[in-house]
Jmol script that loads the backbone (N, CA, C; Angstrom):
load data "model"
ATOM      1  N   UNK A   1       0.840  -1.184   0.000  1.00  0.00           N
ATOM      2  CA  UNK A   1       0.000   0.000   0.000  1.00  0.00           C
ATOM      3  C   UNK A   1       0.883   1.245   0.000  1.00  0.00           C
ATOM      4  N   UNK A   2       0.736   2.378  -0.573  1.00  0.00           N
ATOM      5  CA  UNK A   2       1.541   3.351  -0.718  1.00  0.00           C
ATOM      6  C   UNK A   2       0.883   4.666   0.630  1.00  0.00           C
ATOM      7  N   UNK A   3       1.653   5.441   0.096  1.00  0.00           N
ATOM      8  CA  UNK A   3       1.476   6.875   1.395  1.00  0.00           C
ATOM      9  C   UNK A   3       0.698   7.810   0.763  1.00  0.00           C
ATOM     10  N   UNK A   4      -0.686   7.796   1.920  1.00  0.00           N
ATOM     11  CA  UNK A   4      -1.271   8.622   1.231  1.00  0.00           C
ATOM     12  C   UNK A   4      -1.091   9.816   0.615  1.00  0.00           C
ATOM     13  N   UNK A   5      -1.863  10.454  -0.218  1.00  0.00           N
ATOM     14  CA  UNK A   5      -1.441  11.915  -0.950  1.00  0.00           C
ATOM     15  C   UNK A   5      -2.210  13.134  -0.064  1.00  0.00           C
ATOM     16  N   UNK A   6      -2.045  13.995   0.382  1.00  0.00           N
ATOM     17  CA  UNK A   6      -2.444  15.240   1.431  1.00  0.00           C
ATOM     18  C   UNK A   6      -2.126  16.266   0.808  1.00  0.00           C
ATOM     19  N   UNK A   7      -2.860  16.725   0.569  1.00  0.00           N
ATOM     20  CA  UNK A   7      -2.941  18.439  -0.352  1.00  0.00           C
ATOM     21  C   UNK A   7      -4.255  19.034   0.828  1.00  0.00           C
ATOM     22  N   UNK A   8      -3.531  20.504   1.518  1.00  0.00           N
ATOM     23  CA  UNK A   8      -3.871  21.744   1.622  1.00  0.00           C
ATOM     24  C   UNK A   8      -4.159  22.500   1.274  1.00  0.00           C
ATOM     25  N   UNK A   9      -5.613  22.829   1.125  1.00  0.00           N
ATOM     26  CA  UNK A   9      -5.374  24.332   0.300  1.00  0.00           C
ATOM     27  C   UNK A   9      -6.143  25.403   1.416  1.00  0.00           C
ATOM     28  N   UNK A  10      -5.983  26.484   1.258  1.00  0.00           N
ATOM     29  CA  UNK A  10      -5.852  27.581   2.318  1.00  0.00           C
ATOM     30  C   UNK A  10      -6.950  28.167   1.442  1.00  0.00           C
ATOM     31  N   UNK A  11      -7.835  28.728   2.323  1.00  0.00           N
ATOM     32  CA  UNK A  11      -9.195  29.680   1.870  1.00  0.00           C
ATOM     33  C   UNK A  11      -9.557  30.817   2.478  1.00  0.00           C
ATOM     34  N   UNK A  12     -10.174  31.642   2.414  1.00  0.00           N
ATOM     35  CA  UNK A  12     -10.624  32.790   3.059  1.00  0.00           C
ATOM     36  C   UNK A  12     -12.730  32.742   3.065  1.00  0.00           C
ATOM     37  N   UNK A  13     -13.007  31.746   3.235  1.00  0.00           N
ATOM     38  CA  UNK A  13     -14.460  32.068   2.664  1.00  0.00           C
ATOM     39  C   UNK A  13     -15.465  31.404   3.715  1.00  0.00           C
ATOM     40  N   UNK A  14     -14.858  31.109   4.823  1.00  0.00           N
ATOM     41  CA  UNK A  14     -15.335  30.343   6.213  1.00  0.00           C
ATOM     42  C   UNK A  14     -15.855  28.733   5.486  1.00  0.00           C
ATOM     43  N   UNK A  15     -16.233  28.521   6.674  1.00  0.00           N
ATOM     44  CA  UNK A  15     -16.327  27.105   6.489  1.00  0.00           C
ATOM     45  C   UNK A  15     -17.447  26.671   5.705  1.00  0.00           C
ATOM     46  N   UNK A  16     -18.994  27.240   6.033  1.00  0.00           N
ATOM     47  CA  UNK A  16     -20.153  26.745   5.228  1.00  0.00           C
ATOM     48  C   UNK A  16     -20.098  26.931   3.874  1.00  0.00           C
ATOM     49  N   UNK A  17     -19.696  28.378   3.503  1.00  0.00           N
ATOM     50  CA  UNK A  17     -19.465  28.746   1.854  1.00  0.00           C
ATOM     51  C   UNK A  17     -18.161  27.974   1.217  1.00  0.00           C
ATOM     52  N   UNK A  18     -17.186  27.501   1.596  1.00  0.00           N
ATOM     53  CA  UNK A  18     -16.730  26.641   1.172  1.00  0.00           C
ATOM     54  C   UNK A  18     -16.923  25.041   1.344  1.00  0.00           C
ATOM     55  N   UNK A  19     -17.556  24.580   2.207  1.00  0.00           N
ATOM     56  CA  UNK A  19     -18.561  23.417   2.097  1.00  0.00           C
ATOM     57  C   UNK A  19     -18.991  23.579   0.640  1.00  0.00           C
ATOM     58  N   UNK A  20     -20.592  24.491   0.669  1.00  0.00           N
ATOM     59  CA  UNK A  20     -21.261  25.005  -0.696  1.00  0.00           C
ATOM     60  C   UNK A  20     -20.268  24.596  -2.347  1.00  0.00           C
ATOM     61  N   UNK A  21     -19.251  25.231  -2.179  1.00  0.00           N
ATOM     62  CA  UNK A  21     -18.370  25.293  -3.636  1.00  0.00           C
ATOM     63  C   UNK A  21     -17.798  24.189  -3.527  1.00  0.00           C
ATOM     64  N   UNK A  22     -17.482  23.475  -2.472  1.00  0.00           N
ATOM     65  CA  UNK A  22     -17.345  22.405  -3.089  1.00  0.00           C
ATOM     66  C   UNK A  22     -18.246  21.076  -3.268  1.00  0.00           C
ATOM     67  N   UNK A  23     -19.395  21.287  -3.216  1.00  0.00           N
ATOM     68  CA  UNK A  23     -20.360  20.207  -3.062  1.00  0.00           C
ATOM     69  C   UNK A  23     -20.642  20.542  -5.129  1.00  0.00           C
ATOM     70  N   UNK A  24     -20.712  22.084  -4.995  1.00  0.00           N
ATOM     71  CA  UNK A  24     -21.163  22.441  -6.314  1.00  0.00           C
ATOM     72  C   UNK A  24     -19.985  22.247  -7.426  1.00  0.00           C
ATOM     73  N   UNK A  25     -18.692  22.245  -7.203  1.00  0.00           N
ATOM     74  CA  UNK A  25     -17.435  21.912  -7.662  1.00  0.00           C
ATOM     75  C   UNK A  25     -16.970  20.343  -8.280  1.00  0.00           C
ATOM     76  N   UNK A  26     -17.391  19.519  -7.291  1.00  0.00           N
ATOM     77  CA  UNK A  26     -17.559  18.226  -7.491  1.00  0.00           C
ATOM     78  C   UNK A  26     -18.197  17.705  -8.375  1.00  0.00           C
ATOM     79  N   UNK A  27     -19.803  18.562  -8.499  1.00  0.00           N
ATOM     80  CA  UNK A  27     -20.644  17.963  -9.385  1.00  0.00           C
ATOM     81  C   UNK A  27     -20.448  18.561 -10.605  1.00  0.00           C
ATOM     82  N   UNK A  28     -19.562  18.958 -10.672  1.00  0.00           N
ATOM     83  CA  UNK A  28     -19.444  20.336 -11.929  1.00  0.00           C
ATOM     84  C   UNK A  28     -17.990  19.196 -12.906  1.00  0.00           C
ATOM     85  N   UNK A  29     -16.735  18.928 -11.610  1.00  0.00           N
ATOM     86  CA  UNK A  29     -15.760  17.910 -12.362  1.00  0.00           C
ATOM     87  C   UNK A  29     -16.546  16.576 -12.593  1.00  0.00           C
ATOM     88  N   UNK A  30     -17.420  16.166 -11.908  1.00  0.00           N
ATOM     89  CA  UNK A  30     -17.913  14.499 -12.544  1.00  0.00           C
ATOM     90  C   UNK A  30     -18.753  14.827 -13.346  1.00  0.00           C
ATOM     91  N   UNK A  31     -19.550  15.995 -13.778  1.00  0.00           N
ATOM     92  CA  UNK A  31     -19.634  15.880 -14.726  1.00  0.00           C
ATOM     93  C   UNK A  31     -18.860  16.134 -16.306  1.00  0.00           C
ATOM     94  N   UNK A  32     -17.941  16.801 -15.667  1.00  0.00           N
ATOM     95  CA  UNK A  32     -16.650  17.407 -17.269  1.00  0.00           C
ATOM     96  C   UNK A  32     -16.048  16.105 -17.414  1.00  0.00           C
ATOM     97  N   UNK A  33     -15.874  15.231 -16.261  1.00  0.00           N
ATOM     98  CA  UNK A  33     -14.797  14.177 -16.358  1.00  0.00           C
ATOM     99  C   UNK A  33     -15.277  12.767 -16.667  1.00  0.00           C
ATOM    100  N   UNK A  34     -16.730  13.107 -17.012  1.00  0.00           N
ATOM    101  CA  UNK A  34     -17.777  11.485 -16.479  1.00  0.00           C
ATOM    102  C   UNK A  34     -17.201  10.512 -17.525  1.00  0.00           C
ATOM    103  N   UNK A  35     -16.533  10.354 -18.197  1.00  0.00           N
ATOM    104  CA  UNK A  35     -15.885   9.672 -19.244  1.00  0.00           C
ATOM    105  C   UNK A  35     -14.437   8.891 -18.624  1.00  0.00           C
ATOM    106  N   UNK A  36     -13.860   9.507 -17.742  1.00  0.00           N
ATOM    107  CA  UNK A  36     -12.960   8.783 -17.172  1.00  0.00           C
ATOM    108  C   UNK A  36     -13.226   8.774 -15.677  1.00  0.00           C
ATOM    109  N   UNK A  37     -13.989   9.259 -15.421  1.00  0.00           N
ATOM    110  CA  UNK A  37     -14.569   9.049 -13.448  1.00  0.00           C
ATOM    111  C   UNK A  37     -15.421   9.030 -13.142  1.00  0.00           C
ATOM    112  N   UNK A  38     -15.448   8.093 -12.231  1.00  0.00           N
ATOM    113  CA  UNK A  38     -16.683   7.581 -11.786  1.00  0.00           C
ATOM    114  C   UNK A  38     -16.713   8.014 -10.034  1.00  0.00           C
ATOM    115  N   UNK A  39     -18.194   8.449  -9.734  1.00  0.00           N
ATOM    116  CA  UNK A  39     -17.890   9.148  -8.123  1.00  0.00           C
ATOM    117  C   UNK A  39     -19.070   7.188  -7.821  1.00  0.00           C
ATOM    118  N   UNK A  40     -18.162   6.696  -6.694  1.00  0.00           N
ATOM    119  CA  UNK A  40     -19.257   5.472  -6.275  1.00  0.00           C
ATOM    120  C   UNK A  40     -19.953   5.323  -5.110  1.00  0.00           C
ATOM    121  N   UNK A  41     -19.139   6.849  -4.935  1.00  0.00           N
ATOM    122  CA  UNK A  41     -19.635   6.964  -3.277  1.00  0.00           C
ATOM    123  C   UNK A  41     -19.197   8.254  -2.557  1.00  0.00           C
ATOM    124  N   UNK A  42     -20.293   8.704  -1.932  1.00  0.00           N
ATOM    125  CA  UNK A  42     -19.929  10.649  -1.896  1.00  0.00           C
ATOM    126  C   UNK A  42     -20.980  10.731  -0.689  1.00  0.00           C
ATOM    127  N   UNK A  43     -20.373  10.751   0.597  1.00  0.00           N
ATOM    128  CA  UNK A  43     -20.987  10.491   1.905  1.00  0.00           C
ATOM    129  C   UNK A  43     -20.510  12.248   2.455  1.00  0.00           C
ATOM    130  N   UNK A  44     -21.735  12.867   2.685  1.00  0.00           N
ATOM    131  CA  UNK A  44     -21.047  14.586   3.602  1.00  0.00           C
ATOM    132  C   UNK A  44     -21.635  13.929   4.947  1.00  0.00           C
ATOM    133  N   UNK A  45     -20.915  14.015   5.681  1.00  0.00           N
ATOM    134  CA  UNK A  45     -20.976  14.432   7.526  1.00  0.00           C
ATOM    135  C   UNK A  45     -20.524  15.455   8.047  1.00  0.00           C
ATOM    136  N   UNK A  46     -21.489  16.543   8.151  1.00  0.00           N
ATOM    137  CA  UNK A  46     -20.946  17.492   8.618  1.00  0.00           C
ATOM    138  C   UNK A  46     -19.903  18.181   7.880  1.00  0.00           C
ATOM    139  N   UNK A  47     -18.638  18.480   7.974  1.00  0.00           N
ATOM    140  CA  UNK A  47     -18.106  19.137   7.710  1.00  0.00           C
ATOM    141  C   UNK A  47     -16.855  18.413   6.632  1.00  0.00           C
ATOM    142  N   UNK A  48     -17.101  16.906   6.609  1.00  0.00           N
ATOM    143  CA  UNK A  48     -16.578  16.243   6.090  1.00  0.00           C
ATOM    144  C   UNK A  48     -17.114  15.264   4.726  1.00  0.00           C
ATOM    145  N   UNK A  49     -16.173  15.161   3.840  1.00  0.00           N
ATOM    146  CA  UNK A  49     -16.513  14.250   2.873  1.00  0.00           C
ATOM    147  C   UNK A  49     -16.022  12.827   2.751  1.00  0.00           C
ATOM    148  N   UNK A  50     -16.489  12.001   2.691  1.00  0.00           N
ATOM    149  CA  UNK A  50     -16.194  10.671   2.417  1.00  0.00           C
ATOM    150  C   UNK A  50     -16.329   9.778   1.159  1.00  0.00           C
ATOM    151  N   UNK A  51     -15.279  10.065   0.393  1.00  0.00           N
ATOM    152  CA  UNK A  51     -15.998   9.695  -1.390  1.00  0.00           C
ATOM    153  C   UNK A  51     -15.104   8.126  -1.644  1.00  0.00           C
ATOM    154  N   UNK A  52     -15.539   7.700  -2.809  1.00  0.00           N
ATOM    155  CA  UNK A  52     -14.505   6.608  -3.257  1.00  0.00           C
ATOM    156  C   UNK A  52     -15.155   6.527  -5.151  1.00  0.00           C
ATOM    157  N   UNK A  53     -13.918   6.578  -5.425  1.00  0.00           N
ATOM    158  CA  UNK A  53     -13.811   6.981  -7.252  1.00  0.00           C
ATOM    159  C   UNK A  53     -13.202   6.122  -7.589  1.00  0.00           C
ATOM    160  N   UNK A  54     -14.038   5.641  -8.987  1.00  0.00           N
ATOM    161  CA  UNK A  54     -12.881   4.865  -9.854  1.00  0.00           C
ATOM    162  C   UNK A  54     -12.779   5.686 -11.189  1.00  0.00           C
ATOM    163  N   UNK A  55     -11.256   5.787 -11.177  1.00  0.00           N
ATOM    164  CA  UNK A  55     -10.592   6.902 -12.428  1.00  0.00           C
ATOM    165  C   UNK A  55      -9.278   5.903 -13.428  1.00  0.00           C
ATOM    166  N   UNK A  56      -9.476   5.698 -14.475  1.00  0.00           N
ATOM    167  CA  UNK A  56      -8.897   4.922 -15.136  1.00  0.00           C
ATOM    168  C   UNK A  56      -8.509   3.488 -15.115  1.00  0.00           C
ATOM    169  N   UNK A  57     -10.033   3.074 -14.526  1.00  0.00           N
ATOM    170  CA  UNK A  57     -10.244   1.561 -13.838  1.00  0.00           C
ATOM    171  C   UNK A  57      -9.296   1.556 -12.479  1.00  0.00           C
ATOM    172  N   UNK A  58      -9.253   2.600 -12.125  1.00  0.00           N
ATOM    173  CA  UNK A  58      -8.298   2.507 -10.569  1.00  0.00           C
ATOM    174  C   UNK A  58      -9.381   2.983  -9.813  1.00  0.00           C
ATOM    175  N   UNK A  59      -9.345   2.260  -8.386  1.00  0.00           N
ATOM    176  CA  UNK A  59     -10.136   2.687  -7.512  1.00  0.00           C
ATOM    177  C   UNK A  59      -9.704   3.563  -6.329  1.00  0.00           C
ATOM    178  N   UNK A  60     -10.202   4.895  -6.124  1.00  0.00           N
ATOM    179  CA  UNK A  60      -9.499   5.932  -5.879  1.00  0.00           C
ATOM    180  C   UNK A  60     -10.028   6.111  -3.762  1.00  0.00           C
ATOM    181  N   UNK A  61      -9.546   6.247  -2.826  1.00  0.00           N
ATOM    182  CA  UNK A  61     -10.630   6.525  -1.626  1.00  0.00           C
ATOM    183  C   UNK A  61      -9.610   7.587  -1.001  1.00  0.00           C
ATOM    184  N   UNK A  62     -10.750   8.728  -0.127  1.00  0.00           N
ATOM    185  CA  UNK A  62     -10.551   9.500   0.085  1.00  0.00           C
ATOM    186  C   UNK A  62     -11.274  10.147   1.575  1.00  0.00           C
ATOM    187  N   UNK A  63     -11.182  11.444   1.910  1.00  0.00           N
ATOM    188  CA  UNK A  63     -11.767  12.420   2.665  1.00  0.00           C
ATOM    189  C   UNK A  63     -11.461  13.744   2.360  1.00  0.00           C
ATOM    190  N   UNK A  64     -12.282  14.469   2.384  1.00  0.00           N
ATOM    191  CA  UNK A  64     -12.091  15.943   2.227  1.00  0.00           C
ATOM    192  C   UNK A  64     -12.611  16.998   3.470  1.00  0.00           C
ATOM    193  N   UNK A  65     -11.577  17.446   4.289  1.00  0.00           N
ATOM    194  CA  UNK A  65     -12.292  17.529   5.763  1.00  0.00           C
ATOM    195  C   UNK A  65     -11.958  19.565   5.542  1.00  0.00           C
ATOM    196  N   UNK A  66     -13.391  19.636   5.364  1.00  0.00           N
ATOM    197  CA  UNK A  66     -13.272  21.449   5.527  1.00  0.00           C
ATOM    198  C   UNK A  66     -13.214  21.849   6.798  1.00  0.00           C
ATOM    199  N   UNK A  67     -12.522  23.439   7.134  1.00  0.00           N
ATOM    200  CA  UNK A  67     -12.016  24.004   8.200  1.00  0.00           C
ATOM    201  C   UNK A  67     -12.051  25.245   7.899  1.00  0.00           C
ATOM    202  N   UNK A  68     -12.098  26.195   9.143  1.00  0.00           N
ATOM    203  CA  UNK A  68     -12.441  27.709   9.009  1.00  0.00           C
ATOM    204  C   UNK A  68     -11.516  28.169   7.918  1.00  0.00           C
ATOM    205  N   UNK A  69     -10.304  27.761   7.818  1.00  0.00           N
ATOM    206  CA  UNK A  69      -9.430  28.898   7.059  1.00  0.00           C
ATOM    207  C   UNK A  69      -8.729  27.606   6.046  1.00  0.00           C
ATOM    208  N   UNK A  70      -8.939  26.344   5.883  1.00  0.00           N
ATOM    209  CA  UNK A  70      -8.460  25.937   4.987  1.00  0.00           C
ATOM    210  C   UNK A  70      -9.317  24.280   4.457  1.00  0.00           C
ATOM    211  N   UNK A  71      -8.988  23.515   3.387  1.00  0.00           N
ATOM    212  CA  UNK A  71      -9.777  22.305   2.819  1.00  0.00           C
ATOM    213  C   UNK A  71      -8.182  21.135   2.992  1.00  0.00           C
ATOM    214  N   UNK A  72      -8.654  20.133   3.908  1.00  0.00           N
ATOM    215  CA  UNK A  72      -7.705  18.859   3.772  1.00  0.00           C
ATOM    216  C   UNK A  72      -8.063  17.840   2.810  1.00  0.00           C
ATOM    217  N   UNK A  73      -7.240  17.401   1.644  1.00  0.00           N
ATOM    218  CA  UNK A  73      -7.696  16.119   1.020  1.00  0.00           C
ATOM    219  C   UNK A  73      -6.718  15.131   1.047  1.00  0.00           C
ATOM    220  N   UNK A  74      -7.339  13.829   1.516  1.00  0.00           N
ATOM    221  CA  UNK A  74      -6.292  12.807   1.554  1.00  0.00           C
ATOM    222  C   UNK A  74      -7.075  11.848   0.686  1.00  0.00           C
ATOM    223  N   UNK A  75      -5.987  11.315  -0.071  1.00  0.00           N
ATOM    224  CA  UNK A  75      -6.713  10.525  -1.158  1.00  0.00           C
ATOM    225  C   UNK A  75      -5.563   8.986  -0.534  1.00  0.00           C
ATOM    226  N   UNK A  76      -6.070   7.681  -1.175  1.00  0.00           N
ATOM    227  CA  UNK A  76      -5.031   6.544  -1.058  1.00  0.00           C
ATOM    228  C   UNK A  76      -5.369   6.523  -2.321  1.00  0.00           C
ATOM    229  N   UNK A  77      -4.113   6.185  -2.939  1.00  0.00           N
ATOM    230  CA  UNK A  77      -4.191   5.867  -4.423  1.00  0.00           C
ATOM    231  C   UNK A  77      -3.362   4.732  -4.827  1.00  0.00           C
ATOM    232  N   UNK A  78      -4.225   3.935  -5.458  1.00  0.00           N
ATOM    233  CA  UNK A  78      -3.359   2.372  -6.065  1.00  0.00           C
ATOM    234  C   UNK A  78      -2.715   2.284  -6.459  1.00  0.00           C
ATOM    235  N   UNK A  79      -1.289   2.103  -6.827  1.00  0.00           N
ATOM    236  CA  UNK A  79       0.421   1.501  -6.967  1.00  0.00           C
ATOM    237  C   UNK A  79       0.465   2.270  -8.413  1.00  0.00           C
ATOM    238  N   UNK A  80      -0.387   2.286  -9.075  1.00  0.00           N
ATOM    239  CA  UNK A  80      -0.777   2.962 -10.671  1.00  0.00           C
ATOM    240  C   UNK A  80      -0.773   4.150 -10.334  1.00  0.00           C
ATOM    241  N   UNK A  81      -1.772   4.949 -10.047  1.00  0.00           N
ATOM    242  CA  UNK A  81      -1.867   6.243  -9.681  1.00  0.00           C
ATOM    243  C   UNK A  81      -0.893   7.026  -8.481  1.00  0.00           C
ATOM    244  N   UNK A  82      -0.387   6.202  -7.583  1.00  0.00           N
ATOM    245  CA  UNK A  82       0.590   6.987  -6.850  1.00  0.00           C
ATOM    246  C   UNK A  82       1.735   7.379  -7.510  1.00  0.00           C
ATOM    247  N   UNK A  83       2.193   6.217  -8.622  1.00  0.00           N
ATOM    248  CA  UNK A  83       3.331   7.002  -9.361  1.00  0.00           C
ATOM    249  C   UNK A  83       3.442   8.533  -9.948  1.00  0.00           C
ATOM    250  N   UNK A  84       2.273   9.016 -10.384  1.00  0.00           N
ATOM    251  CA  UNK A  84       2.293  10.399 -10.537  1.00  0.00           C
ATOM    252  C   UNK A  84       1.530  11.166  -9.897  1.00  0.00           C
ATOM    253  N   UNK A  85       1.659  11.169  -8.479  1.00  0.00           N
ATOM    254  CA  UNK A  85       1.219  11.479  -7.644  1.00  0.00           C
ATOM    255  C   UNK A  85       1.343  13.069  -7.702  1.00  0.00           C
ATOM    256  N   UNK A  86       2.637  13.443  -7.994  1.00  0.00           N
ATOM    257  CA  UNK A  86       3.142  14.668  -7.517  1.00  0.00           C
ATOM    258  C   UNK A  86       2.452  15.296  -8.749  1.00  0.00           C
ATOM    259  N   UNK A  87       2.105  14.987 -10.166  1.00  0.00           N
ATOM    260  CA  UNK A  87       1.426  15.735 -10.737  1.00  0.00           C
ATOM    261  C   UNK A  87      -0.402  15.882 -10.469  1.00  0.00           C
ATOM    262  N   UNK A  88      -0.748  14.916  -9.874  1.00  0.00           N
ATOM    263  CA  UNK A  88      -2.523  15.087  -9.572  1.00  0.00           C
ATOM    264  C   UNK A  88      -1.933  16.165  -8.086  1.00  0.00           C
ATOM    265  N   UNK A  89      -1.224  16.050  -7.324  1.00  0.00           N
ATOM    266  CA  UNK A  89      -1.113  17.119  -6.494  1.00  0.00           C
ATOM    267  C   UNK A  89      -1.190  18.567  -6.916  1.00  0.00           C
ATOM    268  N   UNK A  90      -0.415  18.809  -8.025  1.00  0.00           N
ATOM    269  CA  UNK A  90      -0.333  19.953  -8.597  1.00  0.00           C
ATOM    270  C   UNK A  90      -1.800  20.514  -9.366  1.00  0.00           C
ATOM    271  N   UNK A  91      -2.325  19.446  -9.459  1.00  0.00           N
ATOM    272  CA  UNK A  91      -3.591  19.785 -10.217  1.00  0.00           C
ATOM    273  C   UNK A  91      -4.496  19.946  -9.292  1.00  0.00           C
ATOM    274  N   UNK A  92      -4.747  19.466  -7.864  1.00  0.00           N
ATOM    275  CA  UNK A  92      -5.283  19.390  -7.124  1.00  0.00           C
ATOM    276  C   UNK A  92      -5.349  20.627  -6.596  1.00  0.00           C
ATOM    277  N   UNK A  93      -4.521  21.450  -6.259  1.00  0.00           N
ATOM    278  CA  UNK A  93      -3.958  22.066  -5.637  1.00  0.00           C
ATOM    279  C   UNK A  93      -4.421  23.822  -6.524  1.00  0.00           C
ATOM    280  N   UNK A  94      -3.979  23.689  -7.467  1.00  0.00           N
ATOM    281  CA  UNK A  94      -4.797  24.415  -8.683  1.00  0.00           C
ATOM    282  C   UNK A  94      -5.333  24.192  -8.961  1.00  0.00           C
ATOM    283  N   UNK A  95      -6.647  23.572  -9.054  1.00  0.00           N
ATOM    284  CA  UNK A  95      -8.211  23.558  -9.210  1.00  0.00           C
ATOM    285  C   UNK A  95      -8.643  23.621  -7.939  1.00  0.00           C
ATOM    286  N   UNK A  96      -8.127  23.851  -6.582  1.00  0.00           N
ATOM    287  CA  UNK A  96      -9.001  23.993  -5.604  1.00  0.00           C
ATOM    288  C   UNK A  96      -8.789  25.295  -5.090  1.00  0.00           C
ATOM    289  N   UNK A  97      -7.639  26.035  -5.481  1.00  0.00           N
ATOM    290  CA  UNK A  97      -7.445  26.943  -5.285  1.00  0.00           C
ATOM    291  C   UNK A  97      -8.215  28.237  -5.607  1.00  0.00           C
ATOM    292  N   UNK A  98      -8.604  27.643  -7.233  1.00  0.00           N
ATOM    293  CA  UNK A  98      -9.675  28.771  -8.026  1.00  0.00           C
ATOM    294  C   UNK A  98     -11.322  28.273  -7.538  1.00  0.00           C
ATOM    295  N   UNK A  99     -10.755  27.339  -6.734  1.00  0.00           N
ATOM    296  CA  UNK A  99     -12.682  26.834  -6.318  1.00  0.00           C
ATOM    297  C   UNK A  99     -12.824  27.932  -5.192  1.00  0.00           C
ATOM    298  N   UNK A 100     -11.753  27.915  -4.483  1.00  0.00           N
ATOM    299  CA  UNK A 100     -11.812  28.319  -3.010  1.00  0.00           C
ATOM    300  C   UNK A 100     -11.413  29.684  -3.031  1.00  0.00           C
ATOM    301  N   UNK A 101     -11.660  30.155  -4.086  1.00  0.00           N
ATOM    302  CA  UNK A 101     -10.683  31.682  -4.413  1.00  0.00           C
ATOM    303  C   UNK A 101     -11.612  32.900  -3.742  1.00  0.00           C
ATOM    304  N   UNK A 102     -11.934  33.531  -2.998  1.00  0.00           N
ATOM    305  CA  UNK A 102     -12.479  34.520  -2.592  1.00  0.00           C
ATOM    306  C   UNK A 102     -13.350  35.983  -3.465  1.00  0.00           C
ATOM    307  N   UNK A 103     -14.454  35.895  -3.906  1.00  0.00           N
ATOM    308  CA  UNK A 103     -14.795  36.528  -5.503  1.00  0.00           C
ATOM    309  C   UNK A 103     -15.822  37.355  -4.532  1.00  0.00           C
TER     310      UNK A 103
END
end "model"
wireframe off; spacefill off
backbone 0.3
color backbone group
């Protein structure tokens, strides 16, 4: 099993309105992406997300735990997908940034 992947991203928009963008964010990438991802499971508790994706026949599991001033995502990703880990970070990281961007 590999180490999970943890991307931070820092927000200014409190906690409920960034809840909001990203509930609306999510449904916005599965649908641009529905051709290579699949969401199989997308559980909110509170302030937290609990999803599990399969993205290029890889099965992807995760949490996304929002906080006053910033969004935690930890993904485990299968022996396939951890190899380019450091680039879905980068993407991660820049697309959540413009989600969470303060307008």
């Amino acid at each position: 099993m590999t180490e999970p992947l943890i991307v931070s991203i820092p927000h200014r928009l409190g906690k409920e309105e960034a809840v909001r963008r990203l509930k609306v964010g999510i449904q916005e990438v599965s649908e641009q992406l529905k051709q290579m991802v699949s969401i199989d499971e997308e559980i909110w508790s509170g302030d937290r997300l609990t999803f599990r994706v399969t993205a290029l026949r890889q099965q992807i599991a995760g949490t996304i735990d929002v906080m006053d001033t910033s969004v935690r995502l930890e993904l485990v990703l299968p022996w396939l997908l951890a190899r380019i880990a450091s680039g879905l970070r980068d993407t991660i990281t820049r697309r959540g940034s413009i989600l969470l961007e303060k307008k």
